[in-house]
C-alpha positions as CSV (number, residue, x, y, z in Angstrom):
1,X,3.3,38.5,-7.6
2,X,7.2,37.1,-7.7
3,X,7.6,34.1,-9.1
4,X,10.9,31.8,-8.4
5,X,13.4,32.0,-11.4
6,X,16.1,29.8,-11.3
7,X,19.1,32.0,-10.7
8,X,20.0,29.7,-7.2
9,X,22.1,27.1,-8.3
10,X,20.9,25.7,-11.7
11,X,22.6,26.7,-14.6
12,X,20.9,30.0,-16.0
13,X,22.1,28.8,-20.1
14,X,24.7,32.1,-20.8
15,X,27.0,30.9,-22.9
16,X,30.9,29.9,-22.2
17,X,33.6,30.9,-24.7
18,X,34.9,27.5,-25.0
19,X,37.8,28.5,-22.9
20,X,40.5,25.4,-23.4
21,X,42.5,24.9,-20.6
22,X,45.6,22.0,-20.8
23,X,47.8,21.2,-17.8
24,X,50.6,18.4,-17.3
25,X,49.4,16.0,-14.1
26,X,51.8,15.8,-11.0
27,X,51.7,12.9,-8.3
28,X,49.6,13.5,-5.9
29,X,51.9,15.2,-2.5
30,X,50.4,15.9,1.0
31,X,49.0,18.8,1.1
32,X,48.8,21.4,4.4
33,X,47.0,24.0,5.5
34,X,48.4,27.3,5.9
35,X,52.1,28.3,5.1
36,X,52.9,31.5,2.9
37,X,52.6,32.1,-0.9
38,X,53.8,34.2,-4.1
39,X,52.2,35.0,-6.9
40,X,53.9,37.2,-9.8
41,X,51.9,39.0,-11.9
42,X,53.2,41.6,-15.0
43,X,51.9,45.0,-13.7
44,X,51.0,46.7,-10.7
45,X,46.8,47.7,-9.8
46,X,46.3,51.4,-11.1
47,X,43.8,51.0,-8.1
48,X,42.5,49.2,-5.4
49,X,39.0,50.3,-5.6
50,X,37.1,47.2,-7.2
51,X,34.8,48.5,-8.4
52,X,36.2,51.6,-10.7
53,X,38.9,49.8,-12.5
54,X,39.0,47.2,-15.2
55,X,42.4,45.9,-15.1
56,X,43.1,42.5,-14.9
57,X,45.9,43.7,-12.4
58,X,43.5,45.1,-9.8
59,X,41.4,42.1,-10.0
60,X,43.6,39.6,-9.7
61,X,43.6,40.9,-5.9
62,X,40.5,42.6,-5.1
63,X,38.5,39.6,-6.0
64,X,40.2,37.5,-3.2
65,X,38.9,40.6,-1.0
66,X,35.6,41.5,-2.2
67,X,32.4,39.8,-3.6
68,X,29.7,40.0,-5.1
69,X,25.5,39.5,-5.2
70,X,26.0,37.1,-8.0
71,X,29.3,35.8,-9.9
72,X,30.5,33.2,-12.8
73,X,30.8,30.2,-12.1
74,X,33.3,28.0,-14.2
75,X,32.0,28.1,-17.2
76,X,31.2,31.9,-17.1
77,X,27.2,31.6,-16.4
78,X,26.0,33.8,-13.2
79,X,25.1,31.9,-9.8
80,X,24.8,33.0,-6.6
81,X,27.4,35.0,-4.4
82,X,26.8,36.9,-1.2
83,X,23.1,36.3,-2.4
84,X,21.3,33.2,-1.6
85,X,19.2,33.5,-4.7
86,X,16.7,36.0,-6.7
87,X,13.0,36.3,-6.9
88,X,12.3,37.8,-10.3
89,X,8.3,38.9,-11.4
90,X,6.8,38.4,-14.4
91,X,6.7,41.9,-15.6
92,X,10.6,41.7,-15.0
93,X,10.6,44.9,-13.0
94,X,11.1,43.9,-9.7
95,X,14.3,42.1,-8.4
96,X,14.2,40.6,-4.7
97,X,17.3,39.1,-3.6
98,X,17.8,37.3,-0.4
99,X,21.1,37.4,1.3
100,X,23.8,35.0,2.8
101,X,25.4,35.7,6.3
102,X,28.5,37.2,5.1
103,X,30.7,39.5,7.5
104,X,33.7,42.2,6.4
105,X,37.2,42.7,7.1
106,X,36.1,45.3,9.8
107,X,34.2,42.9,11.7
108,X,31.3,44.0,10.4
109,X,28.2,41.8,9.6
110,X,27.1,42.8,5.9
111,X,23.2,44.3,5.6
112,X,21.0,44.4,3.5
113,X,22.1,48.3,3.8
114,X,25.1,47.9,2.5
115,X,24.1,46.1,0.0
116,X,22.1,49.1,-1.4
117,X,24.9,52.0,-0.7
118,X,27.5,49.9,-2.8
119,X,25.1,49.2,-5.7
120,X,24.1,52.9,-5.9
121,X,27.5,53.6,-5.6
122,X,28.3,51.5,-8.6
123,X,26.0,53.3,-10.9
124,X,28.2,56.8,-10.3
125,X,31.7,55.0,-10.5
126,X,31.5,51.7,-11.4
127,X,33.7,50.6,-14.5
128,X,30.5,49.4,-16.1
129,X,27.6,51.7,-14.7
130,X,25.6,51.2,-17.6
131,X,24.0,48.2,-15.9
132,X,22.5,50.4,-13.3
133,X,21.3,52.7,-15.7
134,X,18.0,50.4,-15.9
135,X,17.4,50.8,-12.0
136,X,14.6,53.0,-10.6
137,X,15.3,52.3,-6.7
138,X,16.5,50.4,-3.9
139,X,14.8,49.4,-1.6
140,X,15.7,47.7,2.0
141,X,12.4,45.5,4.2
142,X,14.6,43.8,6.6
143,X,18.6,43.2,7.3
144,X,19.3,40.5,4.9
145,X,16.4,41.1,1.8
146,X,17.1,43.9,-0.9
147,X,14.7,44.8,-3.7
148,X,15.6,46.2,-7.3
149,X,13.2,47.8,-9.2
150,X,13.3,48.8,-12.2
151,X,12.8,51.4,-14.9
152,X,12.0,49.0,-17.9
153,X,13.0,44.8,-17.9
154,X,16.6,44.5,-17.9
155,X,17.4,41.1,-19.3
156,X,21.0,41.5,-18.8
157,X,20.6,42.5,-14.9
158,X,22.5,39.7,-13.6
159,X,24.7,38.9,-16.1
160,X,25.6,43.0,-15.5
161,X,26.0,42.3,-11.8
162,X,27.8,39.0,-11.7
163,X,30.5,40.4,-14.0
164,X,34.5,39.9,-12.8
165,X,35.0,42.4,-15.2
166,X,34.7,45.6,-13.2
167,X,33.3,43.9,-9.9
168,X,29.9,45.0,-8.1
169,X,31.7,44.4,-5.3
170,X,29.6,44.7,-1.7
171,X,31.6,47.1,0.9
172,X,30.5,48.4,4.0
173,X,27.7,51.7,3.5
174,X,30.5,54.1,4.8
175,X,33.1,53.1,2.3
176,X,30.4,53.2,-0.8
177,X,30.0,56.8,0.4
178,X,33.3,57.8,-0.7
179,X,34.4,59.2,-4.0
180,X,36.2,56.7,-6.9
181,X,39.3,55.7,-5.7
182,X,38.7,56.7,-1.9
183,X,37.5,53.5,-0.9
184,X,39.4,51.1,1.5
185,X,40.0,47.3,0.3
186,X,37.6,46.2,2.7
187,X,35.1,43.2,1.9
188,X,33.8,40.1,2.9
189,X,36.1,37.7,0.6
190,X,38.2,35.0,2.4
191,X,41.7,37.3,2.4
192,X,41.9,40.5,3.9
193,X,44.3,43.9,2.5
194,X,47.7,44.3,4.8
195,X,49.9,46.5,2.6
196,X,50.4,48.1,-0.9
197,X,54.1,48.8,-1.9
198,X,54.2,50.6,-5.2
199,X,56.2,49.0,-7.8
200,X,56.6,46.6,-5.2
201,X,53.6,44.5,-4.2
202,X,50.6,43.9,-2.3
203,X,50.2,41.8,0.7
204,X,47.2,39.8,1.8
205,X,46.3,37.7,5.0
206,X,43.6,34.8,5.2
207,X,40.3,36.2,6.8
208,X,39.8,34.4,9.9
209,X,36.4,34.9,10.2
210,X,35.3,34.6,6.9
211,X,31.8,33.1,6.0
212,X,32.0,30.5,3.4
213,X,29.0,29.9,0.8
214,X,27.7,26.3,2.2
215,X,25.7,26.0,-0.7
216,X,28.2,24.7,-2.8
217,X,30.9,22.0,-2.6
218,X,34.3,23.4,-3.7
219,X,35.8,25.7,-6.0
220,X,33.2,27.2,-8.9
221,X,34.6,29.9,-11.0
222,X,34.5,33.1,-8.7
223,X,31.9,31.9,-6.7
224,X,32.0,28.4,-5.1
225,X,33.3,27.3,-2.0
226,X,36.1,29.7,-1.2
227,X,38.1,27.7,1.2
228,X,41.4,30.1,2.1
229,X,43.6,27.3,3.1
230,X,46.9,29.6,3.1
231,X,47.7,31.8,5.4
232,X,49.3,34.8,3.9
233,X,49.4,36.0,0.2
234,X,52.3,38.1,-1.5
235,X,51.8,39.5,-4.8
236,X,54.5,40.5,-6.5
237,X,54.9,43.4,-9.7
238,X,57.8,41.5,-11.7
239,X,56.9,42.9,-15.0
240,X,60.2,41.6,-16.7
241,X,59.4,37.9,-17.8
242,X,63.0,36.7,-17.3
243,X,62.8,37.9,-14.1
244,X,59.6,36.0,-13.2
245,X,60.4,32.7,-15.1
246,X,63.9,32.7,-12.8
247,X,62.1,32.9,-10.0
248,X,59.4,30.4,-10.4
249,X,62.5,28.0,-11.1
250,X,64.5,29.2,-8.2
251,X,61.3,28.4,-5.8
252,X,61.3,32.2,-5.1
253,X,57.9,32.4,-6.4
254,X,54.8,29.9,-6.3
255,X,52.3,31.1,-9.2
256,X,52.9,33.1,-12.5
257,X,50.3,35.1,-13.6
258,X,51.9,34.1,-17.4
259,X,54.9,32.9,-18.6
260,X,56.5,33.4,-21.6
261,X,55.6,31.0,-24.4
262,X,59.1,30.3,-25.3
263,X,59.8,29.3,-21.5
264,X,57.0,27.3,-20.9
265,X,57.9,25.4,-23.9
266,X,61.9,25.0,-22.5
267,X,60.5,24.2,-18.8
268,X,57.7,21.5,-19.8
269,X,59.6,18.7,-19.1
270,X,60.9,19.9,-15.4
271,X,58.8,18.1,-13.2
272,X,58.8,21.0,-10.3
273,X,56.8,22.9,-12.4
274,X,53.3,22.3,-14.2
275,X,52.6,24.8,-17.2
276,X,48.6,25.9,-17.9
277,X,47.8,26.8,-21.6
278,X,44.5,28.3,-22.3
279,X,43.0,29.3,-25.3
280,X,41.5,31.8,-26.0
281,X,43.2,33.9,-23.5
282,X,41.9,37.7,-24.4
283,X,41.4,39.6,-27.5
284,X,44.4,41.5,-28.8
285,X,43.2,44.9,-29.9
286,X,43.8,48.7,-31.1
287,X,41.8,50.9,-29.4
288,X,41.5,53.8,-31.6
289,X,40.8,57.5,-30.1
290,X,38.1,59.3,-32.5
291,X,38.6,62.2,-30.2
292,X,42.1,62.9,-31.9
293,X,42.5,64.5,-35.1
294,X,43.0,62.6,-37.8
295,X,41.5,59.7,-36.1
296,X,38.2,61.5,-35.4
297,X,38.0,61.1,-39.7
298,X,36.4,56.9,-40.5
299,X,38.2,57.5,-43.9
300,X,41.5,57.7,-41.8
301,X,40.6,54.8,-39.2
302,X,39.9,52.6,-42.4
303,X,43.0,53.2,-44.3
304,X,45.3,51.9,-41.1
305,X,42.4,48.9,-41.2
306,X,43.6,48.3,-44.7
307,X,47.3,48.6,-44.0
308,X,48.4,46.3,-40.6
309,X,49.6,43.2,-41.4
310,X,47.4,41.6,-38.5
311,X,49.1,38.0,-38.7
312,X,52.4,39.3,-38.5
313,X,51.3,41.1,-35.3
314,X,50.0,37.9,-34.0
315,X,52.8,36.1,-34.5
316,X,55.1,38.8,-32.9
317,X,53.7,39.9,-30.2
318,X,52.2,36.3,-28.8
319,X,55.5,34.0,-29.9
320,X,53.2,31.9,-31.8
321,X,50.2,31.1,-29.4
322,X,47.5,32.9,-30.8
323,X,44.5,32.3,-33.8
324,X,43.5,34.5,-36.2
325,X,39.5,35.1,-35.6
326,X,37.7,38.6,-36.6
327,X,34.5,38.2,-34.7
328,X,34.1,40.7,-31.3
329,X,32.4,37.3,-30.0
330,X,34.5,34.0,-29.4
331,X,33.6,30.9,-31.9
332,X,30.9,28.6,-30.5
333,X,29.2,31.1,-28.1
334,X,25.6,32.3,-28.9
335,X,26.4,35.6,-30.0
336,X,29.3,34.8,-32.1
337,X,28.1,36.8,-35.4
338,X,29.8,34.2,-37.8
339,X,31.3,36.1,-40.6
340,X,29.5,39.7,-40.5
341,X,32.4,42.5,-40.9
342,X,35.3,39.2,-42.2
343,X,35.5,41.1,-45.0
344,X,37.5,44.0,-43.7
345,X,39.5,41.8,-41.8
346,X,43.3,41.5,-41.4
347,X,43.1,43.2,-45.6
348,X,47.5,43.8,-45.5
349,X,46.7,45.9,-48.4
350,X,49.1,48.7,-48.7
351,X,47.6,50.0,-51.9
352,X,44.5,50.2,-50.7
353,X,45.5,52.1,-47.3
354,X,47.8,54.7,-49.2
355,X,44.3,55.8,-51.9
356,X,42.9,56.0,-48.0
357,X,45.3,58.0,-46.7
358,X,44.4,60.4,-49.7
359,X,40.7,60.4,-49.8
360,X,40.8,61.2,-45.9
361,X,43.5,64.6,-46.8
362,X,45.8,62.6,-44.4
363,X,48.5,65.4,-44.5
364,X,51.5,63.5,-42.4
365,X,50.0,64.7,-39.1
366,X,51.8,63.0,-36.0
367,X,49.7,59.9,-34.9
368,X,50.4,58.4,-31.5
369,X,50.8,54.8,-30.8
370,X,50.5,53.9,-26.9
371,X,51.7,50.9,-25.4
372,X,53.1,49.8,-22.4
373,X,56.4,47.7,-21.2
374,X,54.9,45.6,-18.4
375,X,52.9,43.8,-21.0
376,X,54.9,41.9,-23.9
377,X,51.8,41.6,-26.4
378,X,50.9,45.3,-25.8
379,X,54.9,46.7,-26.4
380,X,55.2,44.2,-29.6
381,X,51.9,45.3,-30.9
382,X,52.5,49.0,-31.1
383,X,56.1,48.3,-32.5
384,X,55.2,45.9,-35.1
385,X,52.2,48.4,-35.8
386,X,54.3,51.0,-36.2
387,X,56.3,49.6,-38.3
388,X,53.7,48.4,-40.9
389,X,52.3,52.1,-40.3
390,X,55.5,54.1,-41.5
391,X,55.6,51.9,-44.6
392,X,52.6,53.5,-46.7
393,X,53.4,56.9,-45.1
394,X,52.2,57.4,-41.7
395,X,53.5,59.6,-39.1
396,X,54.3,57.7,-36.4
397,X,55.9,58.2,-32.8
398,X,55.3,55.0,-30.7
399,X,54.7,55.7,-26.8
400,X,56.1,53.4,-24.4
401,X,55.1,53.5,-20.4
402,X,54.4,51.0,-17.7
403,X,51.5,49.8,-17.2
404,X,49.4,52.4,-14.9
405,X,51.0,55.3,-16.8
406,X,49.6,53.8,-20.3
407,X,45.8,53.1,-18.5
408,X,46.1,56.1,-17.6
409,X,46.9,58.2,-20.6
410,X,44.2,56.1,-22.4
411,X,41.3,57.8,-20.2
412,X,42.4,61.4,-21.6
413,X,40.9,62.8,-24.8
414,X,44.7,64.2,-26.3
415,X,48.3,62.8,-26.2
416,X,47.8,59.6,-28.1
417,X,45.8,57.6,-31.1
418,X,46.1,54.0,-30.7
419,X,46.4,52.4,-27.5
420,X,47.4,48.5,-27.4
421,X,45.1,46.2,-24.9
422,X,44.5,42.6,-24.6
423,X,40.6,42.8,-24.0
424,X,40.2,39.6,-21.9
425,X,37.2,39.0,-19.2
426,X,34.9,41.3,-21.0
427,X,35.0,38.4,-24.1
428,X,34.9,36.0,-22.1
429,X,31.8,36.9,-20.6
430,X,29.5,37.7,-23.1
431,X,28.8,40.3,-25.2
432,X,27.4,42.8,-22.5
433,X,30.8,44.1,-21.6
434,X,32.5,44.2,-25.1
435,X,29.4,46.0,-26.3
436,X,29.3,48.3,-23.0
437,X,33.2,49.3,-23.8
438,X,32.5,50.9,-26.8
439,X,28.9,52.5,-25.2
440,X,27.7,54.7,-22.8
441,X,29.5,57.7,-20.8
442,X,33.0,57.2,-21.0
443,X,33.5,54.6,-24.2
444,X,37.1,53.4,-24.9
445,X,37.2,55.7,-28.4
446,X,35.6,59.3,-26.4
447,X,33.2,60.0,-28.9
448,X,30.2,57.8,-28.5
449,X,28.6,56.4,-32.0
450,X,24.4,56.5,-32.6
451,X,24.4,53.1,-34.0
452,X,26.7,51.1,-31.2
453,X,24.7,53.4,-28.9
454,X,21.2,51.3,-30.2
455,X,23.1,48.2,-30.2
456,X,23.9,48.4,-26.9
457,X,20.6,49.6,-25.6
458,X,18.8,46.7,-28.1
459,X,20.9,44.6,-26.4
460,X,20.6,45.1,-22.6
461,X,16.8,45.5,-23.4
462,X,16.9,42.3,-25.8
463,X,13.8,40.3,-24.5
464,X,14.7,37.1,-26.2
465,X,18.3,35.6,-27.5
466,X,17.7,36.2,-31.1
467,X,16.9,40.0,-30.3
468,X,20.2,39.7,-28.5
469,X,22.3,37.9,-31.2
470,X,20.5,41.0,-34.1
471,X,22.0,43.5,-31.7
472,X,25.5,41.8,-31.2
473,X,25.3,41.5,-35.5
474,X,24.6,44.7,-36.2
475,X,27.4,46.1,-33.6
476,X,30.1,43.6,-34.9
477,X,29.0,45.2,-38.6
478,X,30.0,48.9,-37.4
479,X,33.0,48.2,-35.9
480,X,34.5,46.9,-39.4
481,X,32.5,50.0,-41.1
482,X,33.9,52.3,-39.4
483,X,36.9,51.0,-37.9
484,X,35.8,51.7,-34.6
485,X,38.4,49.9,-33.1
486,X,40.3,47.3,-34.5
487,X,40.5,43.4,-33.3
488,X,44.4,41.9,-34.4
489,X,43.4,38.3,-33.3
490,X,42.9,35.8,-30.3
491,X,46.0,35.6,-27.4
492,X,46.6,32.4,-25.7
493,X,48.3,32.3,-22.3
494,X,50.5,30.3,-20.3
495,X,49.8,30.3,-16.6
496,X,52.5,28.5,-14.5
497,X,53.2,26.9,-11.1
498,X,55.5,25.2,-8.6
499,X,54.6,21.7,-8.5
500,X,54.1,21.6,-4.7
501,X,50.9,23.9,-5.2
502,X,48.2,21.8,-5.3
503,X,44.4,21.9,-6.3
504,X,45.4,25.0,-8.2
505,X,42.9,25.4,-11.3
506,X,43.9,27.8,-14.0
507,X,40.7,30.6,-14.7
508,X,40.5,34.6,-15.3
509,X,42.6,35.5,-12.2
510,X,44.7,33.0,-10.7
511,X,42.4,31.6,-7.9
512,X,44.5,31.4,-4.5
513,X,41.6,30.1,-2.3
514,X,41.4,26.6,-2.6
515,X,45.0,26.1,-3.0
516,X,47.1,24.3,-0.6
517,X,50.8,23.7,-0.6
518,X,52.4,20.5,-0.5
């Protein structure tokens, strides 16, 4: 028997991460539909396959293309997408959703078929496949019903599904059948792929026949009312900040992606131009590779713990809008772990690092710092790392690449150590992704480790919240033990745009449906 839970519009009670967002008001200018904008963003998509990648570059455009069964809403909790709702039963095995008239790019009309070829296709490339690892089949009654069932309850299905993080996105059955990476942009969101230019940019075009969710009002997070009131997007690869700054000024460009702190702080007072600051922004991070000598030694990975200076790499590499906060959770969320693992924490204890460096036989092998130029926080990181590094006798040879090359590199087992990365959606939308990077087939560090392995099958299996919040504890606890990783502190950001674009709200991705200009 399926009973109704209430995954249709009511708030389903995930937590938000308190997400502060502050923005300068404009007069109110008439606003028109259509017209042509330009969005600058730091790096270029390593791919345009949504649902492979995790960059923040790819989904800043593939999620105006593609959607999803279910998505976040504004204040991160799941709702309904292409799906109208969710019958769940009480055994929590059996999933049936009903779906929304939605059509794709190739004039298509999406089934319930499709539906089921890009979910299975998710659990063999999907940048977080671990949430299909729970599913036993897939089943299709009619054209616009699909039913999930599963292995063992999954309490974290449709928080796994509605992530932004590495999208679930619904394509047609004959592009889900291709390999990772093969796919075509096509999908049923309200702008449609025209071109990719490497190191160039990539051109969008509003989807006239585009199906909008009725069930809502207006804008919600990534799913909402998408309204595409402009006609044709450009998205522009300006990884040099100057460079985007100028043209946001000159009118060249509508929306920044981010804008330097320092030149939001010079340009608040110009009134053709409204600057969004939102904190927290991301994690800054080290991802550490334990499939690299000497970092594949916890002795070695806990005397560089002891020896960064994690303030002064803050302060660097953010220009002074960032926080200092250990936890792998943000404050005020459910599953923040409050001060489990505080301890190890930002230490700046060069004594301590160099009796490390002996207990682990560190013998001044070459250790690899990997960052990339199209990020500012990443390039200062490794630098400022570095630095800190050398001084109680490490051997260090920093790496610097742009942004694909660096995402790259990270994916292979040899050629670097460290790797800097501002760890952003997964954060911000609970702890199913940060625990799910660190887990399962391919985890950020390449060897996988017993104990985050349990925490992360406790917690996609967690049957209440406090069984949750035990796993989310005892995974924050191992990454100080063994320096798993290792968390610098919380980046704010600085979105920015012309004044004449209206109704723009400032979220993961810069939202272009919606928007008008005036």
């Amino acid at each position: 028997m399926l009973t109704r839970r209430d995954f249709g519009l009511a708030a389903t009670g995930l937590v938000t991460t308190g997400l502060a967002t502050l923005h300068l008001a404009r007069p109110a200018l008439a606003q028109r539909a259509g017209g042509d904008i330009v969005m600058a963003q730091q790096a270029q998509p390593p791919t345009l396959d949504a649902q492979v990648t995790t960059a923040q570059a790819s989904r800043n455009i593939t999620l105006h293309v593609t959607e999803t069964l279910f998505a976040r809403d504004e204040a991160g909790n799941p709702k309904p997408d292409l799906a109208e709702g969710v019958d769940i039963s009480n055994d929590g095995l059996t999933y049936r959703f009903a779906l929304r008239e939605a059509k794709f790019h190739n004039g298509r009309a999406m089934t319930s078929a499709d539906v089921k070829a890009s979910l299975e296709r998710y659990g063999r490339v999907g940048g977080s496949a671990f949430i299909m690892q729970p599913v036993e089949t897939i089943e299709t009654p009619d054209p616009r019903t699909v039913v999930v069932r599963m292995k063992s309850p999954s309490p974290g299905f449709i928080a796994g599904i509605s992530s932004p993080r590495a999208p679930c996105a619904i394509i047609p059955a004959e592009e889900a059948g291709k390999e990772a990476n093969r796919a075509d942009p096509i999908g049923t969101g309200p702008y449609r792929f025209v071109e990719f230019r490497p190191d160039s940019h990539v051109r969008l075009t509003r989807f006239g026949d585009y199906v909008q969710n009725r069930a809502y009002q207006g804008m919600d997070g990534f799913a909402g009312r998408k309204v595409p009131n402009v006609e044709n997007i450009l998205i522009r690869f300006v990884p040099e900040g100057g460079a985007r700054t100028a043209g946001l000024q000159a009118g060249e460009m509508h929306i920044l992606e981010a804008i330097a702190v320092p030149a939001a702080q010079r340009l608040r007072s110009d009134r053709s131009l409204v600057m969004h600051e939102m904190m927290p922004w991301s994690f800054q991070t080290l991802m550490l590779n334990h499939a690299a000598a000497p970092m594949d030694n916890p002795v070695f990975r806990r005397a560089m713990q002891a020896a960064l200076d994690l303030e002064e790499v803050m302060a660097i590499s953010t220009d002074g809008l960032y926080r200092m906060t250990h936890g792998w959770q943000h404050p005020g969320t459910n599953f923040f772990a409050g001060d489990i693992g505080k301890e190890l924490y930002n230490l700046n204890n060069k004594d301590r690092a160099r009796a490390l460096l002996r207990e682990a036989n560190y013998r001044n092998e070459e250790i690899v710092l990997l960052g990339d130029s199209s990020f500012k926080n990443h390039q200062d990181t490794i630098v400022t790392a570095a630095e800190q590094l050398k001084s109680v006798g490490i051997n260090v040879r920093t790496v610097i690449t742009d942004w694909p090359t660096a995402f790259s590199q990270r994916t292979q087992r040899t050629g670097w150590h460290a790797w800097a990365l501002m760890l952003g959606i997964e954060p911000y939308e609970g702890p199913y992704g940060v625990v799910g990077f660190f887990s399962g087939q391919a985890p950020v560090q390449h060897v996988r480790d017993p104990v985050i392995e349990d925490c992360q099958a406790r917690l996609t299996g967690a049957t209440s919240e406090e069984a949750g919040r035990r796993a989310v504890a005892d995974f924050q606890r191992r990454m100080y033990q063994q320096a798993i990783a290792i968390k610098c502190g919380d980046v704010g950001i600085v979105q920015a745009t012309r004044a004449n674009v209206r109704d723009y709200k400032p979220y993961r991705i810069p939202r272009m449906w919606g928007v008008a200009l005036g």
